[in-house]
KEKOL-612749 format. One record per atom (N, C-alpha, C): residue in one letter; x, y, z. Coordinates in pm, whole numbers, plus 32768, in hexadecimal, padded with zeros to 4 digits. Each point is the difference from the previous one (the first is absolute). Layout:
KEKOL-612749
aXYZ/...
This chain:
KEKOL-612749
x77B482CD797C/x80807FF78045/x801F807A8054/x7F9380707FF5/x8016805C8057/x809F80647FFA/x804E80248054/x807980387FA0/x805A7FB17FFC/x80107F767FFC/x80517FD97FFE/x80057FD37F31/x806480307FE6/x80477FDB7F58/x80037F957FC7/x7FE77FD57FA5/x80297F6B7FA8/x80967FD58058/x806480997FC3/x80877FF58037/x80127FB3805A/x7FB180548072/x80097FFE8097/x7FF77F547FFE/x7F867FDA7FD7/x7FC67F6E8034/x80747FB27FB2/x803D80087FAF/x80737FC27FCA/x807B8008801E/x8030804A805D/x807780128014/x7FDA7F9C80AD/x7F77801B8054/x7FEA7FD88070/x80007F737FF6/x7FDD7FA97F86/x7FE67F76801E/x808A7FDD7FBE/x806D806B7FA7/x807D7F9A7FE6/x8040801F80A4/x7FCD80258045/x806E80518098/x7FDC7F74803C/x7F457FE27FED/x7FD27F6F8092/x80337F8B7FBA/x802B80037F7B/x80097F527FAB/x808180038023/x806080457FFA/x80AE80117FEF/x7FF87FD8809F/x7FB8803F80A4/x800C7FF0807E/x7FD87F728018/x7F857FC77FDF/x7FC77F8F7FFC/x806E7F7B7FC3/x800180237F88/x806D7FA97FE5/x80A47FE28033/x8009807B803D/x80B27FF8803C/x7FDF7FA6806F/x7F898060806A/x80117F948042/x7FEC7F418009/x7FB77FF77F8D/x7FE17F637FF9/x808B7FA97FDB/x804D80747FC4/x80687FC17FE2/x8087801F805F/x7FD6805E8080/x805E80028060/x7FE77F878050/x7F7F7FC77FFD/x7FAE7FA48054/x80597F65800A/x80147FF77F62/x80367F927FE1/x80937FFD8000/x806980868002/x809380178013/x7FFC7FD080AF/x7FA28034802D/x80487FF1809B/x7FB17F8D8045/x7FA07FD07FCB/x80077F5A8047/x80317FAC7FCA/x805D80207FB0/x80757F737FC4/x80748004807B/x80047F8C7FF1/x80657FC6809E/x7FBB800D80AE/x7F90801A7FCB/x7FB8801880C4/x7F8F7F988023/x7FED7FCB7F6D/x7FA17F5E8045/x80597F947FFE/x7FD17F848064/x7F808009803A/x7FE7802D8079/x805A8010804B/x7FF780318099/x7FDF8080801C/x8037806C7F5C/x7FE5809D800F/x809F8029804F/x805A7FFE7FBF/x8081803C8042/x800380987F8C/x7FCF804A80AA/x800680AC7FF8/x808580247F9E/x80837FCC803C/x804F803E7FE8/x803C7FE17F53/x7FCC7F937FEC/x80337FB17F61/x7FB7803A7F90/x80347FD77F93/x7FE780377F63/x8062807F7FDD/x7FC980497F9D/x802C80727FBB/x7FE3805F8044/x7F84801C803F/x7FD18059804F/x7FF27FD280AC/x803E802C8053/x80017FD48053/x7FB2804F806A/x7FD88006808D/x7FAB80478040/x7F72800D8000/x7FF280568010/x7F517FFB7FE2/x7FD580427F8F/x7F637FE87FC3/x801E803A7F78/x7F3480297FF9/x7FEC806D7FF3/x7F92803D8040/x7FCB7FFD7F62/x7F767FE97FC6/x7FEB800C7FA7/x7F5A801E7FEC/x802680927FB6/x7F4280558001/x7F967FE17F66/x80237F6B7FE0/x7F867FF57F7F/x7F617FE7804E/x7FBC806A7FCF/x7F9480508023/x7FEF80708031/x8083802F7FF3/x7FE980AF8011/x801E803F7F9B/x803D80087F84/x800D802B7F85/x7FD3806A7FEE/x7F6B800E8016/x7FB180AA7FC8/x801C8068806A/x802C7FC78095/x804580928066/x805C80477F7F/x80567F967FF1/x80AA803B7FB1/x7FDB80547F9A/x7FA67F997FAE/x800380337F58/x7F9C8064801A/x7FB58013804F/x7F9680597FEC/x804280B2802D/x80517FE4807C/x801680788033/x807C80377FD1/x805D7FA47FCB/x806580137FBA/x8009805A7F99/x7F917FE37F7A/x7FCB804B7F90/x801380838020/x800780358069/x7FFD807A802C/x8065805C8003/x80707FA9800D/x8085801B8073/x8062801B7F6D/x806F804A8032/x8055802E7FAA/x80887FB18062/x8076800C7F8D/x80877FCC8076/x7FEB8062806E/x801A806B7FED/x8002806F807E/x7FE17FEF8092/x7F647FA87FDE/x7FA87FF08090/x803B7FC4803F/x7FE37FCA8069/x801A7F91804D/x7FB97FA98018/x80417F798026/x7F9B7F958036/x80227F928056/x7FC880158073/x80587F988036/x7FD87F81800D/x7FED7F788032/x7F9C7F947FEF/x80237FB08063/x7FD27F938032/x7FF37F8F8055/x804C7F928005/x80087F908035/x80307F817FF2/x7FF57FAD7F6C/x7F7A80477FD9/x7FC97FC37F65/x801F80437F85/x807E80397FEE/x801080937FD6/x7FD27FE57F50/x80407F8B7FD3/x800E80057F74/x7FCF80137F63/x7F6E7FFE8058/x7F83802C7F72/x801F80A78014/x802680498080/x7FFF806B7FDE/x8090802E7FF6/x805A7FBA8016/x807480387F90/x801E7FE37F8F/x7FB37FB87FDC/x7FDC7FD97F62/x7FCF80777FBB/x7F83804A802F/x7FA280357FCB/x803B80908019/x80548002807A/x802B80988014/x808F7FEA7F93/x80057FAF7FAB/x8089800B7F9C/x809D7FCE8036/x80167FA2808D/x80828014802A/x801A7F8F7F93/x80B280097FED/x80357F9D7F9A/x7FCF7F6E803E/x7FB27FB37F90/x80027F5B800C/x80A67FDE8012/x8020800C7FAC/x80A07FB0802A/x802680038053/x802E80818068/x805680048064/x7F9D7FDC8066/x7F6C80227FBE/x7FCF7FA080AF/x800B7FA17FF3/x7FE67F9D7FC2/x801E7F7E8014/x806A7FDD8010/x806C80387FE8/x80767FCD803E/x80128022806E/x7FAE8065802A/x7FF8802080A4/x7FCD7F9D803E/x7F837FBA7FD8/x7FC17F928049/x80567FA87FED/x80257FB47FA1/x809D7FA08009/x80658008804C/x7FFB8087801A/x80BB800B8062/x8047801A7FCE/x7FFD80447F7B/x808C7FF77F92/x800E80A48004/x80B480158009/x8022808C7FF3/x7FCA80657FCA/x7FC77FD57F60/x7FC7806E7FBA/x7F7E802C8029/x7FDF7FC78060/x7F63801E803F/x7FF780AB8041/x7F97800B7FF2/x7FEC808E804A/x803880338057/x801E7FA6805F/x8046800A8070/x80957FD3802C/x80267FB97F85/x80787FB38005/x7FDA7F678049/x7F937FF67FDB/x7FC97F6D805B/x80017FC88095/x7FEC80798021/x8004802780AD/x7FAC7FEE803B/x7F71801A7F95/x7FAD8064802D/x7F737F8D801B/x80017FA67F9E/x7F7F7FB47FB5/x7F78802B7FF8/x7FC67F937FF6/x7F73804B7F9C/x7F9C8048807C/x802C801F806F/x7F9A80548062/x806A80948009/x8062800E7FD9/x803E8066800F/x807A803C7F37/x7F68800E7FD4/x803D80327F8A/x7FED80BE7FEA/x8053801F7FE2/x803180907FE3/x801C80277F87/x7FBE806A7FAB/x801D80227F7B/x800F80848016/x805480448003/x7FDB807F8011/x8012807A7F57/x80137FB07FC3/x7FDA80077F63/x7F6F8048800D/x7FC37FC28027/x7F5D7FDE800C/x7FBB80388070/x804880078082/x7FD780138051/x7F7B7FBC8074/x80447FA57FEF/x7FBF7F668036/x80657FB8807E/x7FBD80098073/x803D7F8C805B/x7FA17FB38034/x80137F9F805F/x7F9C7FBD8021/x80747FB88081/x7F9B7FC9804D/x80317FAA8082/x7FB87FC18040/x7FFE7F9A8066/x7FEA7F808032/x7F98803B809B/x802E8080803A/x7FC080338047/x7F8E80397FEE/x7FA37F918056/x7F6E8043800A/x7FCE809C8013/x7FD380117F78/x7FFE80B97FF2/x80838060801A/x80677FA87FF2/x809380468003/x7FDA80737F7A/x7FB680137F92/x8017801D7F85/x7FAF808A8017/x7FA0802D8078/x7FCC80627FE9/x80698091803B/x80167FEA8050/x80668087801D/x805B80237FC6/x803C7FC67F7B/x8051801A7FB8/x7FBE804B7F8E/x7F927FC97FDB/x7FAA803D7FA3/x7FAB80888030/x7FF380228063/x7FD180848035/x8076803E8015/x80867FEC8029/x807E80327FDD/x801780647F7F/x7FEB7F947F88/x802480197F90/x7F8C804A7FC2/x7F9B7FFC804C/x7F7F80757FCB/x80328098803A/x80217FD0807B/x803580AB8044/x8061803A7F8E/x80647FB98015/x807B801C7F6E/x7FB580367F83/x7FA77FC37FE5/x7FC9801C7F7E/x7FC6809A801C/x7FC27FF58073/x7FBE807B7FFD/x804180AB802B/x80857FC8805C/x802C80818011/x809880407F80/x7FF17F957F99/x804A7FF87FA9/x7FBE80347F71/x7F6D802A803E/x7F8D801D7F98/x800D7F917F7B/x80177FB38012/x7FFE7F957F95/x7F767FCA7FF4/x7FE27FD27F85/x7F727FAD7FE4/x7FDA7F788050/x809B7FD18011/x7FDD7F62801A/x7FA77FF68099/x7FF37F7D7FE1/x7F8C7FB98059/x80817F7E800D/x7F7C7FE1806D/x804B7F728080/x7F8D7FA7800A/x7FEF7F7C7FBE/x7FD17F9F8067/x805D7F738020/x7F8F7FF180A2/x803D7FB88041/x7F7B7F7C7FF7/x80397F6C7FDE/x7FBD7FB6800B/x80067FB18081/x7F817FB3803B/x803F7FB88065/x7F777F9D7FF4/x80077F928061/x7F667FBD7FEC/x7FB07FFE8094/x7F7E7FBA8011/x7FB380278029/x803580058088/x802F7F68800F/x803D7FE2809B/x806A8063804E/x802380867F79/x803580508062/x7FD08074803C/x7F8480387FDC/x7FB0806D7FF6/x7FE0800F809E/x805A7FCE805B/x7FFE8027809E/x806F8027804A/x8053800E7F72/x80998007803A/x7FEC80628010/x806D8062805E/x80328060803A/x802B80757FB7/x80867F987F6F/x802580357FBC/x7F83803E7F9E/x7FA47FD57FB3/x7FAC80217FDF/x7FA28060800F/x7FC17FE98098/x7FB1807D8035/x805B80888000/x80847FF8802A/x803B80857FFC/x800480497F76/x80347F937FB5/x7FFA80237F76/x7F86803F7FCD/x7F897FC58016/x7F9480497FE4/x7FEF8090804A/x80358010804C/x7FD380588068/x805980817FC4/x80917FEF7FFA/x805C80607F96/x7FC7803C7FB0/x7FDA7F6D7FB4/x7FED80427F6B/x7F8380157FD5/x7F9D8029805D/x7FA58065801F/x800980828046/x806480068055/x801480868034/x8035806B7FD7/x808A7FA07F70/x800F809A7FD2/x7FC57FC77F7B/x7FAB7FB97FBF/x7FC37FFA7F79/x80677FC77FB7/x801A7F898024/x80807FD57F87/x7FD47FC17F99/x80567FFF7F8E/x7FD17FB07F76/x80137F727FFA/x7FE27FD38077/x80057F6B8010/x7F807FBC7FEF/x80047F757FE3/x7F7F7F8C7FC3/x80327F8D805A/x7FAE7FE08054/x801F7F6A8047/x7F8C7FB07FD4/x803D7F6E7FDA/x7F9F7FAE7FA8/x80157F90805C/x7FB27FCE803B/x7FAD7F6A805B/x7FF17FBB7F98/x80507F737FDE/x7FF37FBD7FF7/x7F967F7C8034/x7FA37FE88001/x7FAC7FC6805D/x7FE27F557FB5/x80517F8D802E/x7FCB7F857FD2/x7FE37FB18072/x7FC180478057/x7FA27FB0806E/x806F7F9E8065/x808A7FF17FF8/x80307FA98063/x809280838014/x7FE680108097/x8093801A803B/x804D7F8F8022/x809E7FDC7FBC/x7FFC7F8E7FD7/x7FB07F978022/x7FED7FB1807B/x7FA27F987FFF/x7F4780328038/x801B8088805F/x7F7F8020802C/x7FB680467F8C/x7F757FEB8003/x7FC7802D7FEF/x7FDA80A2800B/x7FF3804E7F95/x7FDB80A38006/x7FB1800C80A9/x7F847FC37FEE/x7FB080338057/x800E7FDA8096/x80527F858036/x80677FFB807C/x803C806C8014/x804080707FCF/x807580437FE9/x7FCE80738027/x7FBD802A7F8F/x7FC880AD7FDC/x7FA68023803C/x80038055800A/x7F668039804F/x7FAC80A67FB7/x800D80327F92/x7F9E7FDA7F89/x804E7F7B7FC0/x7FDD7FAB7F97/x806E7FB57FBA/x7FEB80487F9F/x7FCD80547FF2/x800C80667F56/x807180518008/x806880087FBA/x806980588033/x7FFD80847FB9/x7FAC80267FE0/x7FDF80AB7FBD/x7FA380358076/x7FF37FB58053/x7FA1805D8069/x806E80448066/x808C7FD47FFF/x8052804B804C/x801B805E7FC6/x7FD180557F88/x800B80617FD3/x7FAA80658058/x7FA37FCE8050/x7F7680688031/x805B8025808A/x80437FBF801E/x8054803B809C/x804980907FB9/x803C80137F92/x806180617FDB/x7FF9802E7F9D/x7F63802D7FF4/x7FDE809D7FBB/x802B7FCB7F48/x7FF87F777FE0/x80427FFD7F7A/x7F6F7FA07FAE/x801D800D7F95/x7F9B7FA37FA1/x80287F507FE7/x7FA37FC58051/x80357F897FEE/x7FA97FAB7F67/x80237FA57FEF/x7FBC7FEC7F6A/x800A7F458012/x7F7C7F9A7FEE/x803C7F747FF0/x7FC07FEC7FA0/x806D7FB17FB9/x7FC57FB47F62/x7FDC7F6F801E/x7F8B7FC6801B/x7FD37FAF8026/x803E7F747F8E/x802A800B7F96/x80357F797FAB/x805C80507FE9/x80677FA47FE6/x807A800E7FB6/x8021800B7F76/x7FB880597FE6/x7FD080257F7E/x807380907FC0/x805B7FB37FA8/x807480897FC5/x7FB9807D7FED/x7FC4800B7FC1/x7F8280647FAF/x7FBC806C8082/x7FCC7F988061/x7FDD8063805B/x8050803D804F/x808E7FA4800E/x8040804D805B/x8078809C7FD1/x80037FC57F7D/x805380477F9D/x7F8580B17FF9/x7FA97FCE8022/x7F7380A77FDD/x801880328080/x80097F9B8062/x7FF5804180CE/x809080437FF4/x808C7FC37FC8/x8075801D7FF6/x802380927FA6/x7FB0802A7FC1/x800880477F80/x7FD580748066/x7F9E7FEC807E/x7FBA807B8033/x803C800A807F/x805B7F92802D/x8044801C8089/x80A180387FCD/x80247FDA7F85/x809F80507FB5/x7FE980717FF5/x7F9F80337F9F/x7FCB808A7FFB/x7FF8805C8067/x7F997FCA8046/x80088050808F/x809380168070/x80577FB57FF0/x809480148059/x803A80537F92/x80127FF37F71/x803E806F7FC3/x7FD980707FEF/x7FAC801A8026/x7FB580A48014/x7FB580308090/x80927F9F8015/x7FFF806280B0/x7F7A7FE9801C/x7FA97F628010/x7F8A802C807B/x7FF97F558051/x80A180028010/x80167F9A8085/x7FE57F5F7FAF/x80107FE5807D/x802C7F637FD3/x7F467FBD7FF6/x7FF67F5E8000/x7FAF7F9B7FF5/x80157F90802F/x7FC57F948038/x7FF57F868021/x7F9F7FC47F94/x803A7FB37FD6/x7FD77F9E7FB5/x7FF07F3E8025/x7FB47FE17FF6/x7FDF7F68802D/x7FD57FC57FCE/x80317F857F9B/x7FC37FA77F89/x800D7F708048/x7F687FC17FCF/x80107F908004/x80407F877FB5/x80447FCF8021/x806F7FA37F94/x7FCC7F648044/x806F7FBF7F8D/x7FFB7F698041/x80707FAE8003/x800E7FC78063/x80997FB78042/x7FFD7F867FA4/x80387FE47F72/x7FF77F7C8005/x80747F998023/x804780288056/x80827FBC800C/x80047FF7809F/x80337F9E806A/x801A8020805A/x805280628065/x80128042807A/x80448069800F/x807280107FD1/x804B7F9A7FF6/x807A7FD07FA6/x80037F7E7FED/x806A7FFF7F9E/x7FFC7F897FB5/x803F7F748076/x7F907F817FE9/x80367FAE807C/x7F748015805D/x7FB180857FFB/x7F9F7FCF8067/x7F997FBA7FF8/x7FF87F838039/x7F737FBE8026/x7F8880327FEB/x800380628009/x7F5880288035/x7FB77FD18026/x801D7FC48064/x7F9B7F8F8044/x7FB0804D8057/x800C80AF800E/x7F95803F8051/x7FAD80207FA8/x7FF980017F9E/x7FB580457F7C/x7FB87F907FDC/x7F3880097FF2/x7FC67FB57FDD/x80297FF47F57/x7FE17F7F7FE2/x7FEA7FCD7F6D/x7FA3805C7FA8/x7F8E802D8057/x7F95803B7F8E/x8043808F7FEF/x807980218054/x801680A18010/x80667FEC7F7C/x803E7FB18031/x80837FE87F7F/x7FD27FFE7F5B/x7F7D7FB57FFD/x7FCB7FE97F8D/x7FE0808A7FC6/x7FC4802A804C/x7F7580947FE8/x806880597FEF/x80987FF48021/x807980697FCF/x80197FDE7F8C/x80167F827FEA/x80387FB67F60/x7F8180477FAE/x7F73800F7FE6/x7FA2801A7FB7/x8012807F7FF9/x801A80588034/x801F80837FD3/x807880347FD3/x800A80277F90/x806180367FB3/x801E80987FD7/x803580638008/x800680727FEA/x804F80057F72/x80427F9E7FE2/x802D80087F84/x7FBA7FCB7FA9/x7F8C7FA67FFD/x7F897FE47F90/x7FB9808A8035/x7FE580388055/x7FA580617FDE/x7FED805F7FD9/x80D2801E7FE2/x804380837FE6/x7FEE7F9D7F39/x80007FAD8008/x80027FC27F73/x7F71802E7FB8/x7FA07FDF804C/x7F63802B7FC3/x7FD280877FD1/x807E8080807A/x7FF080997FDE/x804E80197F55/x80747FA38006/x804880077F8B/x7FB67FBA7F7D/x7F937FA17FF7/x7FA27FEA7FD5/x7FC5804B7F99/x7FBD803880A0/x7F9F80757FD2/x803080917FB7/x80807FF48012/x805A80987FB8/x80037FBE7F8B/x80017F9D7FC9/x80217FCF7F77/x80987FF47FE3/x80387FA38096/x809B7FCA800C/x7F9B7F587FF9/x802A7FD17F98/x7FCD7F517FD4/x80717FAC802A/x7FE27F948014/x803E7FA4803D/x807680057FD3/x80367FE07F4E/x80507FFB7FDF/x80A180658035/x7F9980828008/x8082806E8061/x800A7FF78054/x7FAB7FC6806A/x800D7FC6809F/x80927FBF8002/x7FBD7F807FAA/x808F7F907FFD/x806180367FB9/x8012806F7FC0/x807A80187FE9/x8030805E8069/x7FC080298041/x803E803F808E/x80327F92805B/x7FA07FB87FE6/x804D7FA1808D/x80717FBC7FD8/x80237FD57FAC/x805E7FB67F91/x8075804C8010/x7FF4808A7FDC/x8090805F8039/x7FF1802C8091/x7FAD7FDC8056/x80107FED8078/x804D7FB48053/x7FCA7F6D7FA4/x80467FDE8043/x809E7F937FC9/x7FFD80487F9D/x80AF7FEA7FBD/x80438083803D/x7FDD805D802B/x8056806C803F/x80057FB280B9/x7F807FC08049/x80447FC4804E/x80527F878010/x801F7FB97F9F/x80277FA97FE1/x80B580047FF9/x7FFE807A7FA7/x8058804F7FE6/x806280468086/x7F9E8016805F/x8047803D8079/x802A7F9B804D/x7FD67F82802B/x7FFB7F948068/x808A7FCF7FBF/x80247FBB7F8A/x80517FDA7F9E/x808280398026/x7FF180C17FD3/x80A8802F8003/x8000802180A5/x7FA480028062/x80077FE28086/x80667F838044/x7FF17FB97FD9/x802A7F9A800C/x80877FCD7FD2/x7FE7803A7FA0/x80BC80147FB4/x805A80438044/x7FBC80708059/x805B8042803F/x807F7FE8808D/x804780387FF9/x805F7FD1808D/x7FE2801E806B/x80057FB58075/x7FD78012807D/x8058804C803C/x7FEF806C8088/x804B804B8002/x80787FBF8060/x809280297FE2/x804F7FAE8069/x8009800D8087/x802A7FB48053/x7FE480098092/x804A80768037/x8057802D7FF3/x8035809A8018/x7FBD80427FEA/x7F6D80107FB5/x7FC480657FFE/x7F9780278064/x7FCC7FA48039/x7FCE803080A4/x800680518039/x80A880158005/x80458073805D/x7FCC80957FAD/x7FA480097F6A/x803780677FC4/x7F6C803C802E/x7FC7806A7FE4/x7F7B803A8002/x7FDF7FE9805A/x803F7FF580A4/x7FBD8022807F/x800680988041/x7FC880018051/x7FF380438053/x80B1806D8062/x802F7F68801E/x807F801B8060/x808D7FBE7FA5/x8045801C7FD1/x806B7FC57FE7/x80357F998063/x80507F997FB8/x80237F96806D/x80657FF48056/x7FFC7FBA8083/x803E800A8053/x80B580307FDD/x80418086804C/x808A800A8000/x80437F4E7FFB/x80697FDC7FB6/x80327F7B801B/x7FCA7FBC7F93/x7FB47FFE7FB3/x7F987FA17F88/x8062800F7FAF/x80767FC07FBE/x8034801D7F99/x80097F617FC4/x804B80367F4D/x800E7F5F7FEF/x80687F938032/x804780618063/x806F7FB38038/x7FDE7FB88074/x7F7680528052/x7FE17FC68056/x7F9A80248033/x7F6C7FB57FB4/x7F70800B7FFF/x7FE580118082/x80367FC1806D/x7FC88016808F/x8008807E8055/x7F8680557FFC/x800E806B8036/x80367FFA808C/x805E80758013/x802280438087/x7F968088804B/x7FCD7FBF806E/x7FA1803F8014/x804680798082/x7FCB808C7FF3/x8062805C802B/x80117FC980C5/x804F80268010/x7FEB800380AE/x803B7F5A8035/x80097F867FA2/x80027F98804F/x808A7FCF7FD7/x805B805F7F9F/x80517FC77FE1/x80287F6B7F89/x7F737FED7FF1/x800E7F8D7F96/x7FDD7F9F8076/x7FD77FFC8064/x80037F8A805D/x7F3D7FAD7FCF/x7FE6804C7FCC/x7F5E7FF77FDF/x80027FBA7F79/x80537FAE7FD4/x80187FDD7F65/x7FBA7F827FDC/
């Protein structure tokens, strides 16, 4: 098992069974009321609903690492790794519901969850997640603090703008940042190799002087040993890493898609690989037997069970609250006597 711990491999596969399972069972909360036609806007969960079963060992693997302190920011697919980075089950899911007690006050939903408990955000913008995380490495570093920053994103973004700069930063002054490539071969419907030009996304490490590293399977174990030597290295001051694992999409880009660009044999050859039987075989071999498996998964998944449940119980937030947690306070004139703003200069003639 190399350095990775009995611990380690046990705490990593209750992080992929607890992610794996929420989502199968977010799968089934938010296509109630949207067949047969697929109405976006109906059910419990409404909008779009992005879901990463086959990436599990990015989270659990690099996570193992991470203390609350660090940071992490994540993608459209955020939830195996705010699982694994520790944010509360409860209040996210009531974040993905819409309900007040959610992270966000149910503002926010499941592409824009915030823990700062934990120190976890995530967002809907392609590679929006890396400049915040080289941010919070600078912070770390002129604050002489230990912590570290990674930023996840997947393959289809490894040309963004935001990204290259990011790399480029946080090589110039040596930051304690980890960017981890997600790689499951489809930017949503294209294909990696349409797109990229290496499609390996650790070779954009060779433009900017940094160590790039790809874990060819999605294997917890290996990525948790590559993770163990790219954490190490940002907490003792010798700069950041690119990291790039191969994973597998088994779900469409979101829930509702066709995939009618995606061959049959590609879809299949994703279903046959599992990172969580293979994270099961390392636990095996540590002398974790089936019987403790299933009792991991068993309180896996009665703790998600548990979250979806008092999610759901919760109150939605009232329509006055819109106005609250923006940006600009609302228009002079918005009162309850008389909702119709007066807009300055026209006299009310603009009503």
């Amino acid at each position: 098992m190399g350095t990775v711990t009995t611990t380690q491999l046990r705490s990593m596969y209750e992080d992929m069974v607890t992610a794996r399972y929420y989502e199968e069972r977010l799968q089934e909360e938010y296509m109630e009321g949207k067949t047969p036609g697929f109405d976006i806007s109906a059910g419990p969960i409404p909008g779009e609903l992005h879901l990463a079963a086959g990436h599990e060992a990015t989270a659990a693997g690099v996570c193992a690492h991470l203390t609350d302190e660090d940071t992490v920011t994540a993608p459209h697919r955020p939830h195996h790794i705010a699982i694994a980075k520790g944010v509360d089950l409860k209040r996210m899911t009531a974040e993905i519901f819409g309900r007040e007690t959610g992270l966000s006050a149910g503002k926010g939903g499941h592409m824009h969850l915030f823990d700062p408990d934990v120190n976890f955000a995530c967002s809907g913008i392609i590679a929006q997640g890396c400049p915040p995380a080289v941010g919070a490495a600078l912070a770390a570093m002129k604050r002489n603090e230990s912590s570290v920053a990674v930023a996840y994103l997947g393959e289809g973004a490894i040309s963004q703008g935001a990204f290259l700069e990011s790399l480029n930063l946080a090589s110039v002054h040596d930051l304690p940042v980890i960017f981890v490539v997600e790689d499951n071969d489809w930017a949503i419907s294209m294909p990696k190799g349409r797109i990229s030009a290496p499609p390996d996304g650790s070779r954009r490490a060779d433009g900017f002087d940094m160590p790039g590293v790809r874990i060819d399977h999605d294997d917890a174990t290996a990525v948790s040993e590559a993770a163990a030597e790219a954490v190490g290295r940002a907490r003792d001051g010798n700069g950041p890493t690119l990291m790039s694992v191969q994973v597998h999409r088994r779900m469409g880009h979101f829930m509702g898609d066709p995939e009618t660009y995606r061959p049959e044999a590609d879809q299949q050859r994703h279903q046959e690989r599992d990172s969580i039987e293979r994270l099961a075989s390392d636990l095996e071999a540590a002398g974790v037997d089936e019987d403790e498996r299933e009792t991991i998964r068993e309180d896996a998944h009665e703790r998600v069970d548990d979250a979806i449940e008092w999610a759901k119980d919760q109150p939605e937030p009232e329509p006055e609250a819109a106005l609250e947690d923006v940006f600009s306070n609302p228009p002079s004139g918005v009162t309850d006597e008389d909702p119709t703003p007066e807009f300055a200069g026209d006299g009310g003639a603009n009503r």
